[in-house]
Backbone as CSV, one residue per row, in Angstrom:
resi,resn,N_x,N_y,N_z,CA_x,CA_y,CA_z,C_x,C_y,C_z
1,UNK,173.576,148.154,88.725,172.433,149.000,89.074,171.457,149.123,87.900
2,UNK,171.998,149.296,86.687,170.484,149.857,85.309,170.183,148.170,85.412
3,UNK,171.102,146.556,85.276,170.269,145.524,85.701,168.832,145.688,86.618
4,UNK,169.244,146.137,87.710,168.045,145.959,88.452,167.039,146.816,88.548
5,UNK,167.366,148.229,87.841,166.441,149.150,87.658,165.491,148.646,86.457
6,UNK,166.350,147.907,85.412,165.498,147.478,83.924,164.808,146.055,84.549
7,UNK,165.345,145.277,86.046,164.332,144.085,85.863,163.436,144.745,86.752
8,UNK,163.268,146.215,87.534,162.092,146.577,88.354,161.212,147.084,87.194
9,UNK,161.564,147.707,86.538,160.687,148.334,85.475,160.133,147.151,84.649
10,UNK,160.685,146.282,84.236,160.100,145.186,83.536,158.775,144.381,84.447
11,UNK,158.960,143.904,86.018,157.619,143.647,87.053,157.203,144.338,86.870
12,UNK,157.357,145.903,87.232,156.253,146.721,87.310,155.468,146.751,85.982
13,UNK,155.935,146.954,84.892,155.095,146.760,83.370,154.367,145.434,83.561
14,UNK,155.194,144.282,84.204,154.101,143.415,83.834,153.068,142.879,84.241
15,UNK,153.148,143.383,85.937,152.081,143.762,86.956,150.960,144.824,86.221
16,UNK,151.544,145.320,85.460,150.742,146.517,85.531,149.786,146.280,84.266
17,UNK,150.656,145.325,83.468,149.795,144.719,81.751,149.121,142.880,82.559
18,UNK,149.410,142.837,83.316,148.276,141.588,83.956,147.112,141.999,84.699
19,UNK,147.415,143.395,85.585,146.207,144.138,86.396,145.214,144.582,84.874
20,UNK,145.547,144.832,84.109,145.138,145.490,83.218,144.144,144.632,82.342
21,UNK,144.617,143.173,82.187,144.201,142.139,81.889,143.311,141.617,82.552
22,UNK,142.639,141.171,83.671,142.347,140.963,85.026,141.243,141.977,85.065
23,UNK,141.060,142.716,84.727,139.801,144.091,84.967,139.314,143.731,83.603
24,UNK,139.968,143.774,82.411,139.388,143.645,80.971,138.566,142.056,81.280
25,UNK,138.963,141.012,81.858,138.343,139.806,82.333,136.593,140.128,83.079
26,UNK,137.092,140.906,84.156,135.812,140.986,85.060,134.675,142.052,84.173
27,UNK,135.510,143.070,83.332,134.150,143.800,82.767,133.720,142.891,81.701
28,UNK,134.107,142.027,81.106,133.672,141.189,80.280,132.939,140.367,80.583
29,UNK,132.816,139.671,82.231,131.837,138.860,83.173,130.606,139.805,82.955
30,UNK,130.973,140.995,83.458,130.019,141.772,84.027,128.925,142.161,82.509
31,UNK,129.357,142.545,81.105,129.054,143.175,80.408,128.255,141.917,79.860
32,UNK,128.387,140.651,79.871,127.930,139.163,78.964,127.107,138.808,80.393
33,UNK,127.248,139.413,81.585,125.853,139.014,82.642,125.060,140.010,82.427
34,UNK,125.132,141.093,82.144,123.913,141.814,81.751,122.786,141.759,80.546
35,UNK,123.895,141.238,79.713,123.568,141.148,78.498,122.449,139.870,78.720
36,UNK,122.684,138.308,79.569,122.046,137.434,79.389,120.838,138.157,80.687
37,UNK,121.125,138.617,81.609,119.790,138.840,82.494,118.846,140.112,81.668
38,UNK,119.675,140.494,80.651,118.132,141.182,80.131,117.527,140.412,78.833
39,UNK,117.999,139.231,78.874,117.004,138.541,78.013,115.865,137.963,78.937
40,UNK,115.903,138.228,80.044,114.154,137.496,80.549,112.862,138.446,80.000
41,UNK,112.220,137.575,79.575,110.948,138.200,79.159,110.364,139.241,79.982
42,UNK,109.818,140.411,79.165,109.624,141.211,80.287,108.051,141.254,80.055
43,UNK,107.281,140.798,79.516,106.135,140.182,79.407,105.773,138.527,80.055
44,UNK,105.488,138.011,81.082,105.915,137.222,81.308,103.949,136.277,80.653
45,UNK,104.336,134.902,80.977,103.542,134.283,80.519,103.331,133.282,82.370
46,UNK,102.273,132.784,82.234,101.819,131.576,83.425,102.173,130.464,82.685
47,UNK,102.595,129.314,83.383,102.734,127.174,83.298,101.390,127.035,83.448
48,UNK,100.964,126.356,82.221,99.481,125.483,82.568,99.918,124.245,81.988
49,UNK,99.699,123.291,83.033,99.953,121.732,82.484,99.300,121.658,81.092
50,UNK,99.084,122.175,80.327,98.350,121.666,78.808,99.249,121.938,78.068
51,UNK,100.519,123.584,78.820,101.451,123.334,77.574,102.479,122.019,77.333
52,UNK,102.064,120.502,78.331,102.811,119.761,77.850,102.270,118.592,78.072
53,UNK,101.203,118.900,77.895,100.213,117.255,77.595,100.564,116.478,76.816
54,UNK,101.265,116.953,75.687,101.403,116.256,73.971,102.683,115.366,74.621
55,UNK,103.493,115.948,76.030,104.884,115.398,75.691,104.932,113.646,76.376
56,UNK,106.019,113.074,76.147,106.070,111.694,76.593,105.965,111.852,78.335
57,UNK,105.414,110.759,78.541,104.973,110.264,80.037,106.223,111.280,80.993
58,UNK,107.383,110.807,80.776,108.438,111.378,81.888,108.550,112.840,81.937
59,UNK,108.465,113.347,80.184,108.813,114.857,80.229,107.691,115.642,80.820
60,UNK,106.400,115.005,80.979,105.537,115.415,81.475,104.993,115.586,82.896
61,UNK,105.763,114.632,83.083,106.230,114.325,85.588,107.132,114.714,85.683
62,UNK,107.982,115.587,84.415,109.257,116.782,84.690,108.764,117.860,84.992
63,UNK,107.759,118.499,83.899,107.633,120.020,84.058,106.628,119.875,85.283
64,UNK,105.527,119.294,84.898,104.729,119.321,86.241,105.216,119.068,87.970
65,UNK,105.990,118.148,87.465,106.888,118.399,89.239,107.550,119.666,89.698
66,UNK,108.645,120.374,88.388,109.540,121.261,88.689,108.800,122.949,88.876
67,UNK,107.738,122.891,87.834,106.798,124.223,87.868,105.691,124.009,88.191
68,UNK,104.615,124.830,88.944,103.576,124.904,89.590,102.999,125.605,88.647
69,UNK,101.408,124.775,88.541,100.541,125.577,87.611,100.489,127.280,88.249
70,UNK,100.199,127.963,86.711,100.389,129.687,87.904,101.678,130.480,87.780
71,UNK,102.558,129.623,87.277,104.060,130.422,87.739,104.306,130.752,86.359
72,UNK,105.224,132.297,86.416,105.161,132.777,85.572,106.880,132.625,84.695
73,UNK,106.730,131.861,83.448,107.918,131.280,82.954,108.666,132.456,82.676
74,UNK,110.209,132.026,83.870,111.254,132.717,83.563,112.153,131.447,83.163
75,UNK,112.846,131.545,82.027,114.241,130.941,81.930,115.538,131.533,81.547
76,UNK,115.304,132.321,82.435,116.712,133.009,83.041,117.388,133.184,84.375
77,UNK,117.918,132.648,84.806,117.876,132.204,86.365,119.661,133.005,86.870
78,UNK,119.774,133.424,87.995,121.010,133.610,88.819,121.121,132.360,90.208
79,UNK,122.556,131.934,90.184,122.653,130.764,90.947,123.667,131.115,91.725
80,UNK,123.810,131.300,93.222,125.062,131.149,94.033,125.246,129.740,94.340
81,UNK,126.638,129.381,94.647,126.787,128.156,95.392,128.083,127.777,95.897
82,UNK,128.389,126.682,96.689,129.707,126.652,97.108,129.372,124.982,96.978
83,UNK,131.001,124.425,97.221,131.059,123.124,97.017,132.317,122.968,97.183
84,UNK,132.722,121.940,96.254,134.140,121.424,95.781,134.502,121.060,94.562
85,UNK,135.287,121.548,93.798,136.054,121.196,92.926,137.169,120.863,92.247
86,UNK,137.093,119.545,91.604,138.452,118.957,91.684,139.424,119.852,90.532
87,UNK,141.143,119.717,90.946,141.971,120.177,89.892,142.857,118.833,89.658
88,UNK,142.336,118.103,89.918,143.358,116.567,89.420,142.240,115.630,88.352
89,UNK,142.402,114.241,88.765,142.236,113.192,88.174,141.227,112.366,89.629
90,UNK,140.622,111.464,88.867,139.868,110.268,89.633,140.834,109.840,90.344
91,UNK,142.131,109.728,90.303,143.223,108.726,91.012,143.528,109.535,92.314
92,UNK,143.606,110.991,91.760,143.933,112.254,92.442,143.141,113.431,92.590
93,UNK,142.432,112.927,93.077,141.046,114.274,92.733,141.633,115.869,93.204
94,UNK,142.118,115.609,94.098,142.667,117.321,94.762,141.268,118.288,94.774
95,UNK,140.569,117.753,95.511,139.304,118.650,95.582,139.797,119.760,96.547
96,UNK,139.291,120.920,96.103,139.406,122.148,96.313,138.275,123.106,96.568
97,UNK,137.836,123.533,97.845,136.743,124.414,98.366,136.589,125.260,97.372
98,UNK,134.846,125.630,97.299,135.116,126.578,96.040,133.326,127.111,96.156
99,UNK,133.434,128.235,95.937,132.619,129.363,95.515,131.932,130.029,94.620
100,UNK,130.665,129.755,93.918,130.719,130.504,92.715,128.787,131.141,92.629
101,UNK,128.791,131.953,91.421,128.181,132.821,91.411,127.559,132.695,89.039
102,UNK,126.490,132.065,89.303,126.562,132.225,87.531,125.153,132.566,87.318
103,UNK,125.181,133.128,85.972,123.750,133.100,85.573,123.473,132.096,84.222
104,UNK,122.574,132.061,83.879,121.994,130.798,83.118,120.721,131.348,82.209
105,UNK,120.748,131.253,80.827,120.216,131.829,80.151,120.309,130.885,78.929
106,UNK,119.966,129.850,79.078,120.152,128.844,77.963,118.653,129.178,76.760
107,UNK,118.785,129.331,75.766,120.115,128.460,74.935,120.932,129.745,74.599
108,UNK,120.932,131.028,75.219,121.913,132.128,74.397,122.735,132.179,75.274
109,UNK,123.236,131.677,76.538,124.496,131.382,77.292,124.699,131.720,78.563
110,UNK,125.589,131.369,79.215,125.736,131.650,80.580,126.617,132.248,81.437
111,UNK,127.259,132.767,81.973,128.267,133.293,82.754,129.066,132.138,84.660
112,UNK,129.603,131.621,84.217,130.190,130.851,86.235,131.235,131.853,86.152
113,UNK,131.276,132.398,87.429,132.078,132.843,87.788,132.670,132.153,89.224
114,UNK,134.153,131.684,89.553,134.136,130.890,90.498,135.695,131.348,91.060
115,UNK,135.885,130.602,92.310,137.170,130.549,92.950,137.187,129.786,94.036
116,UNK,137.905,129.352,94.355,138.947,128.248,95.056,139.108,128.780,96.686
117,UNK,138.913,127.653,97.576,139.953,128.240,98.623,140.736,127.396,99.243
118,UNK,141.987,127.211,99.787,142.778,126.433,100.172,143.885,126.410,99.278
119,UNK,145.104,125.746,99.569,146.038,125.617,98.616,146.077,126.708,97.912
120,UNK,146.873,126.769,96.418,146.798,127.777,95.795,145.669,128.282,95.355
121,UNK,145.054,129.733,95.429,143.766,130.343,94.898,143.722,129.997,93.520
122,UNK,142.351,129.691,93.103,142.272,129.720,91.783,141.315,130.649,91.509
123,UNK,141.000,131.440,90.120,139.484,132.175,90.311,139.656,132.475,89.025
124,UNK,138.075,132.710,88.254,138.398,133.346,87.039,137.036,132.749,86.482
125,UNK,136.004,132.516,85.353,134.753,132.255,84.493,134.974,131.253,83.595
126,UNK,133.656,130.570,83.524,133.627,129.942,82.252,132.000,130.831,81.428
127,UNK,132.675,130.625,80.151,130.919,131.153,79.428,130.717,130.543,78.342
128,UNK,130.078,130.804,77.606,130.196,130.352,76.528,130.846,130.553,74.928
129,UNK,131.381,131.655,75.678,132.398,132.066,75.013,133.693,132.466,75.456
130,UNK,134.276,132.207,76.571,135.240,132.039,77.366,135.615,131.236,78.131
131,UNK,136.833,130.301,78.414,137.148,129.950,80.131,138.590,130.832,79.898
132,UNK,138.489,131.300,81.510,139.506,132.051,81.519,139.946,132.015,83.574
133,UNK,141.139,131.394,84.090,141.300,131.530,85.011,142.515,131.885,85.344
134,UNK,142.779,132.361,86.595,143.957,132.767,87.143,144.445,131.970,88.708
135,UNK,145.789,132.021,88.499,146.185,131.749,90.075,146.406,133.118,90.668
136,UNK,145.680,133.406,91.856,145.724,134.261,93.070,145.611,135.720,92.693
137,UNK,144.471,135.732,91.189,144.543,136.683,90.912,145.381,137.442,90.171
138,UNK,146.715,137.138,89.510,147.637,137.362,88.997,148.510,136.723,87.844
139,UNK,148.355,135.527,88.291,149.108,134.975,86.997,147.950,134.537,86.283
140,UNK,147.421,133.976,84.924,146.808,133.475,83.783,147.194,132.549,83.930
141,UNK,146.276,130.877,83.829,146.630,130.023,83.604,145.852,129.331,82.850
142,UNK,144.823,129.920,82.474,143.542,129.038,81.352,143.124,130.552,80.607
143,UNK,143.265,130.485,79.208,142.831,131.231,78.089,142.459,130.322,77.313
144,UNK,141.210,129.888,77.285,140.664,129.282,75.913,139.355,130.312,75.536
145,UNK,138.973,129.700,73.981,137.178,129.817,73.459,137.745,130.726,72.589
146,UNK,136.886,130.749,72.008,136.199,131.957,70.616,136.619,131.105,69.790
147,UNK,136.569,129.170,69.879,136.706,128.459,68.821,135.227,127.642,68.799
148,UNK,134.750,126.899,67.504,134.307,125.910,67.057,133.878,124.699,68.527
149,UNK,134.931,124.379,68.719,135.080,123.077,70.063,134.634,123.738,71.280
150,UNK,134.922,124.904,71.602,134.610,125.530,72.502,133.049,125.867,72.967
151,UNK,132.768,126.251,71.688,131.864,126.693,71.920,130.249,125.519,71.529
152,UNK,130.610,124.649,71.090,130.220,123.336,71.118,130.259,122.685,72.482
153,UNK,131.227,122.797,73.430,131.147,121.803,74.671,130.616,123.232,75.595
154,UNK,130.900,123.912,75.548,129.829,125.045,76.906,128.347,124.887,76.300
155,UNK,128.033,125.050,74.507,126.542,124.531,74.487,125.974,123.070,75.420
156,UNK,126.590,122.009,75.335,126.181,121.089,75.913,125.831,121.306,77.116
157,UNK,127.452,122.110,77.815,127.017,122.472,79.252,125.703,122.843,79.961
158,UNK,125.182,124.081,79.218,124.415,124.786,79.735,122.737,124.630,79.324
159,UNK,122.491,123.953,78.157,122.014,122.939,78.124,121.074,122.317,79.154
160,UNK,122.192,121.384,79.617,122.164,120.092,80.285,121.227,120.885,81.979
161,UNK,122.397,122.387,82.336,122.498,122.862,83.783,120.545,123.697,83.513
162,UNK,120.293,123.955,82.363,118.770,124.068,82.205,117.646,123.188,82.730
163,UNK,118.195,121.814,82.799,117.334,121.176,82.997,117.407,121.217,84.620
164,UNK,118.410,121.343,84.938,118.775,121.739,87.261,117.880,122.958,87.223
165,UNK,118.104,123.721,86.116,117.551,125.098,87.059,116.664,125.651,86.177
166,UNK,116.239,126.001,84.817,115.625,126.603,84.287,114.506,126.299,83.453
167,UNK,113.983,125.100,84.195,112.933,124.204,82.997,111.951,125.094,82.404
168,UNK,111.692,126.194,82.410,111.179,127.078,81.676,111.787,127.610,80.335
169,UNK,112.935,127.395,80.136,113.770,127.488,79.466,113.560,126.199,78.406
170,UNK,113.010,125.224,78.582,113.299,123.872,77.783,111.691,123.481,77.682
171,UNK,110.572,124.111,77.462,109.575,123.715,77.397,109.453,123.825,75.676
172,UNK,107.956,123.219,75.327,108.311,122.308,73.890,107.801,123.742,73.507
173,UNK,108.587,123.510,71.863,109.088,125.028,71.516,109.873,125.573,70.957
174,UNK,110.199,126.982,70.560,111.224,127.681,70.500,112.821,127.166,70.708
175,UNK,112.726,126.109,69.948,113.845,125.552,69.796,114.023,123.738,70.456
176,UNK,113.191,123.488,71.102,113.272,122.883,72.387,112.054,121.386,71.707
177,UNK,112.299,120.096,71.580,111.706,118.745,71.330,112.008,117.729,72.205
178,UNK,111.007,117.376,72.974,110.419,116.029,73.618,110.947,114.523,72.660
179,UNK,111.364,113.489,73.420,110.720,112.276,73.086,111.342,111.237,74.191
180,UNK,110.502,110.413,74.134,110.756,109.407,75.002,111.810,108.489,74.974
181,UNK,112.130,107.975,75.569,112.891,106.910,76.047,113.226,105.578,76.589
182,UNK,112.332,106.150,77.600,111.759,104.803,78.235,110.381,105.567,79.935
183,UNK,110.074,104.388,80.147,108.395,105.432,80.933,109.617,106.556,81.761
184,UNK,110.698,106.578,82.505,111.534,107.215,83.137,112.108,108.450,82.839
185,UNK,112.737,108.090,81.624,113.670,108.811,80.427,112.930,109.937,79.567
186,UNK,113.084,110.801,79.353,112.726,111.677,77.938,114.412,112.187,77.484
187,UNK,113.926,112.363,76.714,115.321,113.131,75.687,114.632,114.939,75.482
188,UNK,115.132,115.624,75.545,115.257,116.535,74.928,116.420,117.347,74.546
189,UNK,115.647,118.048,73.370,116.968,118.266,71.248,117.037,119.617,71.629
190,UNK,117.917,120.563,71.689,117.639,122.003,71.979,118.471,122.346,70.802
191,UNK,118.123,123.261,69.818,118.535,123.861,68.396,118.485,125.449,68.698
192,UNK,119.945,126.142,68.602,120.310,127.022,68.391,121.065,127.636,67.465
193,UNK,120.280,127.771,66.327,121.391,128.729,65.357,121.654,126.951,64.892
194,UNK,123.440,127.087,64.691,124.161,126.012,64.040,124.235,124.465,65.192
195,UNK,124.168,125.124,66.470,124.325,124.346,67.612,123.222,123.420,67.986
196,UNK,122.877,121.744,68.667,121.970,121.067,68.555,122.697,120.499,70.071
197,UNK,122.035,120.136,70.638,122.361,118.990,71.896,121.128,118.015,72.795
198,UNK,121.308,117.061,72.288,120.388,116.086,73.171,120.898,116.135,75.159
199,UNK,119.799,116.076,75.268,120.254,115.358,77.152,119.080,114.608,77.105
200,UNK,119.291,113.581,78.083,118.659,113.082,78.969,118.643,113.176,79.848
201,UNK,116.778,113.192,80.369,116.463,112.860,81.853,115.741,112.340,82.381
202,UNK,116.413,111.770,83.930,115.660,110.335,84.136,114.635,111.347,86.009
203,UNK,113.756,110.881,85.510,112.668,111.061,86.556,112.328,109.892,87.509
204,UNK,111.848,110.397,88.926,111.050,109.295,89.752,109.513,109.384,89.605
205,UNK,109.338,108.712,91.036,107.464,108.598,90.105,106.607,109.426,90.448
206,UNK,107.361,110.720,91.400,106.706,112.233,91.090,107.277,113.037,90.099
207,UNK,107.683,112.794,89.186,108.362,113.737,88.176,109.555,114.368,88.780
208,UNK,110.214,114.125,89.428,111.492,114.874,90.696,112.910,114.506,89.355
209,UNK,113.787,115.325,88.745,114.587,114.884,87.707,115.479,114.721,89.090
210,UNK,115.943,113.373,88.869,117.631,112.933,89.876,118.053,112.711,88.875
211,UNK,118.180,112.090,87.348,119.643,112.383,86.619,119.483,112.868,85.715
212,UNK,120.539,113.553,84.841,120.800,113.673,83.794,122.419,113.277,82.877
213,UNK,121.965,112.871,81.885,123.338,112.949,81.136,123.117,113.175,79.627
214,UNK,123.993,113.391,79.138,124.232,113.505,77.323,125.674,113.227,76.982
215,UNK,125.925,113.180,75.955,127.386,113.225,74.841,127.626,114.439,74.672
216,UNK,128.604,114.988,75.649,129.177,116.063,75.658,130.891,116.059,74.493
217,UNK,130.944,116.696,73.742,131.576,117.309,73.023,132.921,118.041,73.879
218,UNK,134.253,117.010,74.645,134.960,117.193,75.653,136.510,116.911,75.281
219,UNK,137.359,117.703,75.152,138.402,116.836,75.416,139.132,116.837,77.058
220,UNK,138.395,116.338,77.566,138.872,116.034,79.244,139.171,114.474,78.924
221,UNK,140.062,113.502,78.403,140.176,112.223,78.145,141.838,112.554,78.088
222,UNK,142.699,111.101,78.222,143.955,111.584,78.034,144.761,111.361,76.427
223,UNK,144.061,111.745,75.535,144.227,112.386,74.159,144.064,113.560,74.203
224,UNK,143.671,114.356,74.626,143.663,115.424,75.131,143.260,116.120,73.292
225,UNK,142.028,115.071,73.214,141.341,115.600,71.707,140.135,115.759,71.855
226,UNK,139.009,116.760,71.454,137.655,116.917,71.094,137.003,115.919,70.580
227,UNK,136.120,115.503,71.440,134.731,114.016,70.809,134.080,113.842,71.560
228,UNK,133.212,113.197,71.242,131.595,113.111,72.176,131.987,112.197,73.426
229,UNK,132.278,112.407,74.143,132.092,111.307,75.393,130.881,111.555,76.517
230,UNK,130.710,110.470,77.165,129.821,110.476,78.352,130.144,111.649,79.260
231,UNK,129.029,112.378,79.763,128.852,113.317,80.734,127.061,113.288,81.555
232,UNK,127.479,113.781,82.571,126.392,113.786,83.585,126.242,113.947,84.998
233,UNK,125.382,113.869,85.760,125.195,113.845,87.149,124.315,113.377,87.757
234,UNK,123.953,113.815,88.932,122.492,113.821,89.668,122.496,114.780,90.511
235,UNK,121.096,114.942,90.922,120.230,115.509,91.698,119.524,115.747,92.705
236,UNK,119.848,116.456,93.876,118.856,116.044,95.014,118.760,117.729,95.753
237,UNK,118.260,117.391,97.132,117.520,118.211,97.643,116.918,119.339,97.183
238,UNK,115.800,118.944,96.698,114.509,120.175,95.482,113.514,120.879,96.751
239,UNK,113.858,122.163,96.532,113.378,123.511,97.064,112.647,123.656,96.140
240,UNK,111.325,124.768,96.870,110.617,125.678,95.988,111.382,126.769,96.170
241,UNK,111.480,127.453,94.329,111.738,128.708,94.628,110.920,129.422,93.370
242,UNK,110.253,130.472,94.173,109.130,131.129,93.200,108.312,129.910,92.191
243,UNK,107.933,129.101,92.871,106.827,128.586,91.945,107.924,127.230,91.332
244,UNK,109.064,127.532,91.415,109.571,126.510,90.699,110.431,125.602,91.756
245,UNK,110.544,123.976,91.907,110.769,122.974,92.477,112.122,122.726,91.556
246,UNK,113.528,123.236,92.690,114.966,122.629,91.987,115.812,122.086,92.905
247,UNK,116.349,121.861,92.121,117.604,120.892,93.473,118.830,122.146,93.673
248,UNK,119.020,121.504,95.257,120.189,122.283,95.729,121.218,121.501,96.059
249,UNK,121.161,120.599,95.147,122.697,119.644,95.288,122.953,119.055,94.086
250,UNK,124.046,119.288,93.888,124.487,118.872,92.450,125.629,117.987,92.282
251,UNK,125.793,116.881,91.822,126.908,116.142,91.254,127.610,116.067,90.193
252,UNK,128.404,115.989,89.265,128.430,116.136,87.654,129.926,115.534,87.819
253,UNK,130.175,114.801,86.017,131.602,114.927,86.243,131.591,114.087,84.501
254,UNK,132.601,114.109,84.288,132.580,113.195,82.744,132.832,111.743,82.864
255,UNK,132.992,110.754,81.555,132.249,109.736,81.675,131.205,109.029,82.466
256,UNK,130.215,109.600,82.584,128.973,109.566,83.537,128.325,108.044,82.838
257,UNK,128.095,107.248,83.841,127.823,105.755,83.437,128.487,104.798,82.749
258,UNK,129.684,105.067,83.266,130.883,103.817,82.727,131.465,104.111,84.478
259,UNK,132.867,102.711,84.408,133.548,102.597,85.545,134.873,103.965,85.396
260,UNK,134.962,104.565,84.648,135.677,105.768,84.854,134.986,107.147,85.331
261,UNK,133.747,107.043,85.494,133.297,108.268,85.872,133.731,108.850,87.324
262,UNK,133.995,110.328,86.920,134.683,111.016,88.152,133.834,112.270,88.448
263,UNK,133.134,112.519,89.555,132.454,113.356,89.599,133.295,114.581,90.266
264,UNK,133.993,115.867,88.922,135.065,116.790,89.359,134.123,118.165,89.903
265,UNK,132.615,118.053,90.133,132.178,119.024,90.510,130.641,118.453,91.464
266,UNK,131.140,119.022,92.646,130.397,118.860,93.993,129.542,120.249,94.479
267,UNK,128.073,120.431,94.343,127.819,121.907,94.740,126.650,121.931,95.413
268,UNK,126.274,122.702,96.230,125.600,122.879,96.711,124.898,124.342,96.973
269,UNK,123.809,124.400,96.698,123.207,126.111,95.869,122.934,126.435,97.399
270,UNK,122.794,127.977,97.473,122.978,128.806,98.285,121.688,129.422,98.217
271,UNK,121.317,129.818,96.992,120.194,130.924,96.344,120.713,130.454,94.787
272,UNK,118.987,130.688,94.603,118.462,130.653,92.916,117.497,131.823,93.090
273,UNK,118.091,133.060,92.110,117.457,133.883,91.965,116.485,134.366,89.972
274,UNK,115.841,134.874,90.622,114.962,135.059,88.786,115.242,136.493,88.060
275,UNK,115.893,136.988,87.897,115.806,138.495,87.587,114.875,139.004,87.181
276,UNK,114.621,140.314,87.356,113.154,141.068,86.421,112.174,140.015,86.960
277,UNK,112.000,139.051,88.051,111.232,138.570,88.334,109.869,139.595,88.731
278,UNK,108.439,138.851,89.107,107.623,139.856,89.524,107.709,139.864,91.378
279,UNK,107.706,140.808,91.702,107.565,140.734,92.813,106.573,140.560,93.708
């Protein structure tokens, strides 16, 4: 009998130090999404094609395609979406229905918040200073970040997801350099603090971005070590929303343009919202 009274008391403590854990998770979503939606300017400014006359041919059939002269630059954006995402390998993808909810505030960071449906639940954030997920709500099965590597490969991330959703965010600037590539291609260098990341993006011949990629800073390889490898996606069905032209379909996955590329994230946006937008 004290056996089974000391292994009930031991679940219940540890139910009760994982619930406990699990709330310290979500106010930490909640407290690092507030924090990035009150960085939108609360002075806002208008897009006039002159702020990017200077830039190369493509970066210039970027902004002008994605923003409408008139619109008033937010690059701080909220994104719902659902899709699929894989928990295996290219051999084994195990794609998994999935749900998520992030905001985007590049270059000072972002919040996904996501979950799974089918098979076992998965749910839990990535930021830029966290990934942290759980099975079914209860058990922990991903605790990483507050390292060096970490926080090096979510810069790339979010980055890159600026150029899908927040091209206001990446205009020449405040951190932010143009250059060409090829008539298609521009590069742009985004410098934060200690942090630097190139992407590329490739335009059609209305300025419409369908790809992007860069050297993401990953250990998703089976060394299961930190280094620059290929990453990327593409792009399609571009909505207006408030002035700004984005896609509501997304592809991505690592080694992007070699024969190993696996695209482990399938999405499709729901709503792109602007906070503190004007009404």
């Amino acid at each position: 009998m004290k056996i089974i009274l000391a292994a009930i008391v031991f679940v219940g403590l540890s139910l009760t130090s994982l619930t406990a854990l699990r709330l310290l998770d979500l106010r930490a979503d909640q407290t690092e999404w507030d924090r990035l939606a009150a960085l939108q300017p609360k002075e806002l400014e208008a897009f006039d094609p002159t702020l990017v006359a200077d830039l190369p041919e493509a970066a210039r059939r970027y902004f002008n395609f994605t923003i409408r002269p008139g619109t008033p630059l937010l690059p701080v954006a909220e994104i719902d979406m659902r899709g699929e995402f894989s928990l295996g390998s290219k051999e084994a993808p195990s794609y998994q229905p999935m749900e998520a909810h992030q905001i985007l505030a590049a270059p000072e960071g972002f919040v996904w918040s996501m979950r799974t449906f089918g098979g076992v639940p998965v749910s839990g954030s990535d930021s830029a200073r966290w990934t942290r997920f759980w099975i079914m709500g209860l058990i922990p099965v991903a605790r990483l970040g507050g390292d060096p590597d970490h926080t090096r490969s979510a810069f790339g991330r979010y980055v890159a997801e600026a150029v899908f959703w927040t091209p206001a965010a990446l205009l020449p600037g405040a951190g932010a350099t143009w250059e060409a590539v090829n008539e298609n291609t521009a590069r742009v260098t985004v410098q934060h603090g200690a942090l630097e990341q190139e992407v590329e993006v490739t335009v059609d011949a209305e300025g419409r971005p369908v790809q992007v990629s860069f050297m993401r800073w990953s250990d998703a390889n089976p060394d299961k070590v930190h280094r620059l490898q290929p990453f990327g996606g593409y792009m399609s069905d571009f909505r207006d929303v408030g002035g700004y032209r984005l896609p509501f379909r997304i592809e991505a996955g690592n080694m992007f343009g070699t024969d190993d590329y696996f695209a482990f994230f399938l999405a499709e946006v729901t709503e792109i919202r602007f906070p503190g937008a004007p009404l």
